[in-house]
ChimeraX commands (.cxc) that place a marker at each C-alpha (Angstrom):
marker #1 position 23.36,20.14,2.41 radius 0.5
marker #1 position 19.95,20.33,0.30 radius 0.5
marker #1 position 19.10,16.73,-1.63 radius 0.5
marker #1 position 19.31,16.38,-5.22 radius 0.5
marker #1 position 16.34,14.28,-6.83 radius 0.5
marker #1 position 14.53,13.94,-10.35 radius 0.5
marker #1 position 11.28,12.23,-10.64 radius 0.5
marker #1 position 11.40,10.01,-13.91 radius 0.5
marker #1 position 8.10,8.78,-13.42 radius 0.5
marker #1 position 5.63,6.17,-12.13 radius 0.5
marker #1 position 7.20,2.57,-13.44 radius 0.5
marker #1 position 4.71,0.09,-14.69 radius 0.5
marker #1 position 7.07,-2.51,-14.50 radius 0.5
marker #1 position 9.37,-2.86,-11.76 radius 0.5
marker #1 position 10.34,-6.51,-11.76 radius 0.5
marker #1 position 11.36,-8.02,-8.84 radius 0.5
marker #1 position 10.75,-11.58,-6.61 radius 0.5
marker #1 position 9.07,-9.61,-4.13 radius 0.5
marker #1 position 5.48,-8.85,-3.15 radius 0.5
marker #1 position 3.17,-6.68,-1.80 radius 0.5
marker #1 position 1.61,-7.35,2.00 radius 0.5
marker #1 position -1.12,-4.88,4.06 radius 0.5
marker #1 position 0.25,-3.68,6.93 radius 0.5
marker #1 position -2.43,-1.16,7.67 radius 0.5
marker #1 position -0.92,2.12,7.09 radius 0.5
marker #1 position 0.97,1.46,4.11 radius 0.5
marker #1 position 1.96,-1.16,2.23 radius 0.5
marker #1 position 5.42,-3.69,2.52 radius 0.5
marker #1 position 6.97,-5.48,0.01 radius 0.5
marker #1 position 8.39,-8.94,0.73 radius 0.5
marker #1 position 10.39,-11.60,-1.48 radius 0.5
marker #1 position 8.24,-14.27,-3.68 radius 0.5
marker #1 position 8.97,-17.27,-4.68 radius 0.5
marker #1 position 8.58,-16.06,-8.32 radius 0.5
marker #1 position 8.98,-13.02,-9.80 radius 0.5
marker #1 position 5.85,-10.16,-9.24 radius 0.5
marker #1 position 5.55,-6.92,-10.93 radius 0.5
marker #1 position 5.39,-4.21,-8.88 radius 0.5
marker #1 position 3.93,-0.50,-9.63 radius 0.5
marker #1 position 6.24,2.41,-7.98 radius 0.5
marker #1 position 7.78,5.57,-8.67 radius 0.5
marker #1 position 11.23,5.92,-9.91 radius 0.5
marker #1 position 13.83,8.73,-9.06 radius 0.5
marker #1 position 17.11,9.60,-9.67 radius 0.5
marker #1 position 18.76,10.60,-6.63 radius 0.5
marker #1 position 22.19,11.58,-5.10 radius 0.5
marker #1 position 23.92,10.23,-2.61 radius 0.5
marker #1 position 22.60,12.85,0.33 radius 0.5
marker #1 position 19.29,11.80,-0.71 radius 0.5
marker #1 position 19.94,8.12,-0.56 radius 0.5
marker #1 position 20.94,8.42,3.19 radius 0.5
marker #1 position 17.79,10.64,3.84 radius 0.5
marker #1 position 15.93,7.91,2.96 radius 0.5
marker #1 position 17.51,5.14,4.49 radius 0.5
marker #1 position 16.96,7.11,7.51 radius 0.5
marker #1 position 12.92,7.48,6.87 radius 0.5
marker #1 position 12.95,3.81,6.11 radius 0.5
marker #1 position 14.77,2.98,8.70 radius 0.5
marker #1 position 17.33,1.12,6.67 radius 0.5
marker #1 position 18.75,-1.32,7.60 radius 0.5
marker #1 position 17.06,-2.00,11.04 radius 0.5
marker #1 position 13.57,-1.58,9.54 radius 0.5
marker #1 position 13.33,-2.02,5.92 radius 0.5
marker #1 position 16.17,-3.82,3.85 radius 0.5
marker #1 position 16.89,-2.68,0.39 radius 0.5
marker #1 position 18.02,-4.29,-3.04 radius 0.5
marker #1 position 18.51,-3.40,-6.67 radius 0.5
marker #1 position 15.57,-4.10,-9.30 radius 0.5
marker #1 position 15.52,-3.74,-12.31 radius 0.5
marker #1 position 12.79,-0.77,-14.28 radius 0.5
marker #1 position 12.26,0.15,-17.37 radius 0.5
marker #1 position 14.52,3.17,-15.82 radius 0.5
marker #1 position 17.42,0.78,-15.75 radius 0.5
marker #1 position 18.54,-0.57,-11.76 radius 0.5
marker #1 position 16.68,0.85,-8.98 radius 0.5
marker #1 position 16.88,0.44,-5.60 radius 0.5
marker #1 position 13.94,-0.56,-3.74 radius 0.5
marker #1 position 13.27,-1.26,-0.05 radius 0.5
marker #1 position 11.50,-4.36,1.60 radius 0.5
marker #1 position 11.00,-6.46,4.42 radius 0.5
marker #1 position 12.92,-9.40,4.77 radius 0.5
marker #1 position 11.26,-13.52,4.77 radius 0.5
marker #1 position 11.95,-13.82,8.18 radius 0.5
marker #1 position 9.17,-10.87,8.66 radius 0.5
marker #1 position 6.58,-12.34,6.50 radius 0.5
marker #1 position 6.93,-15.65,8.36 radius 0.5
marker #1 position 6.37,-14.26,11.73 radius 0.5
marker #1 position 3.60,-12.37,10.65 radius 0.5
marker #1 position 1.84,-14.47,8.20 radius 0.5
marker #1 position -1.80,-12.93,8.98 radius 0.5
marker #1 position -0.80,-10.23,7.04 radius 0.5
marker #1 position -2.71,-10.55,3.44 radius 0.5
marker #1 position -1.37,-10.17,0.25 radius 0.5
marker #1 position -2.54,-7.01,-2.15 radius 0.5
marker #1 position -2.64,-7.52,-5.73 radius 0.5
marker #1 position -2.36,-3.21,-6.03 radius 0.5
marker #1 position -1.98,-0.91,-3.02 radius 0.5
marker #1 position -4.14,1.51,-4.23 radius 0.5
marker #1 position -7.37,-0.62,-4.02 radius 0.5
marker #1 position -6.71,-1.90,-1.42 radius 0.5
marker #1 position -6.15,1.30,1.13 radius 0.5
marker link #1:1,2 radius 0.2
marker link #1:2,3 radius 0.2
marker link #1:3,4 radius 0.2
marker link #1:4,5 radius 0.2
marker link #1:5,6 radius 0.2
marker link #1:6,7 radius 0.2
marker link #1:7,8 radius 0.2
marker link #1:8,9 radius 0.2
marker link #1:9,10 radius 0.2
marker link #1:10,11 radius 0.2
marker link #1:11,12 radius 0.2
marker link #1:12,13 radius 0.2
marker link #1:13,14 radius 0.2
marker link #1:14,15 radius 0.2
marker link #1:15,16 radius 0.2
marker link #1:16,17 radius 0.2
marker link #1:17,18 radius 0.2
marker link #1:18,19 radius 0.2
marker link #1:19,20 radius 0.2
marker link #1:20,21 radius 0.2
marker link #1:21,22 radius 0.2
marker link #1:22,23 radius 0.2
marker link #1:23,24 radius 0.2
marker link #1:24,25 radius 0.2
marker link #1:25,26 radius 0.2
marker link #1:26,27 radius 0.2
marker link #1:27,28 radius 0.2
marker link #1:28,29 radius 0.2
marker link #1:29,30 radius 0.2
marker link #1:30,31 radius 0.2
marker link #1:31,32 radius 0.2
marker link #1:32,33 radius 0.2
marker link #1:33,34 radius 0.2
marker link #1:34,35 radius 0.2
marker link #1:35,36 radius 0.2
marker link #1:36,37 radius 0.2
marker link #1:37,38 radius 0.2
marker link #1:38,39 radius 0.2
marker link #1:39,40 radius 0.2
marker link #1:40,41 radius 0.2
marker link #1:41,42 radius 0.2
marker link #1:42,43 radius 0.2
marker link #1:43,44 radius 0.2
marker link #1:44,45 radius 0.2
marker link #1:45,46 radius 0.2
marker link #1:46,47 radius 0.2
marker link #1:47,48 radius 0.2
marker link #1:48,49 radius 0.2
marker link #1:49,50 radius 0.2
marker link #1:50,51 radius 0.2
marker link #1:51,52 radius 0.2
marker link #1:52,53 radius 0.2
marker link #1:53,54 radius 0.2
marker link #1:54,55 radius 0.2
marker link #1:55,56 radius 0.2
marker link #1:56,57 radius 0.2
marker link #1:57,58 radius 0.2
marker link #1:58,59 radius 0.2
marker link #1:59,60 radius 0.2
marker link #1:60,61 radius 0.2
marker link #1:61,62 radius 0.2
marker link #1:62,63 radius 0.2
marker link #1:63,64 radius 0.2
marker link #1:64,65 radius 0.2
marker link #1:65,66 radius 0.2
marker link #1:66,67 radius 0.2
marker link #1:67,68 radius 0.2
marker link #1:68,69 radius 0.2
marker link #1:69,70 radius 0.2
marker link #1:70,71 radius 0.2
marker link #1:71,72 radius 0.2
marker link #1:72,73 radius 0.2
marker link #1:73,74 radius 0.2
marker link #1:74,75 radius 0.2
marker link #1:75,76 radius 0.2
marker link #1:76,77 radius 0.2
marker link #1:77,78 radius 0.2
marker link #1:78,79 radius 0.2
marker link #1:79,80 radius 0.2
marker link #1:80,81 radius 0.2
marker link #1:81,82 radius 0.2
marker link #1:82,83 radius 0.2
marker link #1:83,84 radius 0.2
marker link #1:84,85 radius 0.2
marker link #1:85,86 radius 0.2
marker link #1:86,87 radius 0.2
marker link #1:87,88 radius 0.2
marker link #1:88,89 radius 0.2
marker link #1:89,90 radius 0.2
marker link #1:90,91 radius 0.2
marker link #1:91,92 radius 0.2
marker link #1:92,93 radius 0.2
marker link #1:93,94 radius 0.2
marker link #1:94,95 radius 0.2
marker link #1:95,96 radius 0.2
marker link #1:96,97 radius 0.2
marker link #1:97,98 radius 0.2
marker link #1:98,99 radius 0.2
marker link #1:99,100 radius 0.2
marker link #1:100,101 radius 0.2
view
């Protein structure tokens, strides 16, 4: 069956306790202590397109995901759990994803 998506734009202000960590080829957002905003795209989606993407995330096995709120309304977005950060703790922080890649 085809996917059924609308873009509704980049968000400015995804807020979420979660930040973003360099993992080389792409970025990984984690949980925070306090609450980070995060820059990302927004789309509405159905629910064939939800499971295509849980399978390129590799959700749940890989990537977790939870609801955040946007200026959109909720969103979900995906992320690594604590238990990753912890065990790899040499990975460094990025303030925006785009300067830093």
């Amino acid at each position: 069956s085809q996917s059924r998506y609308k873009f509704l734009f980049p968000s400015h202000d995804i807020i979420s306790p979660y930040y973003l960590i360099d993992l080389g080829p792409y970025p990984a957002a984690i949980p925070g202590k306090k609450t980070y905003n995060i820059i990302g795209e927004v789309y509405q989606i159905d629910l064939e397109t939800l499971k295509r993407c849980d399978r390129l995330e590799g959700y749940p096995s890989f990537y977790n995901r939870s609801i955040v709120k946007t200026e959109y309304g909720d969103a979900w977005m995906y992320h690594f759990d604590r238990q990753y950060e912890m065990a790899h703790s040499e990975k460094r922080r990025i303030e925006e994803w785009s300067r830093a890649a």
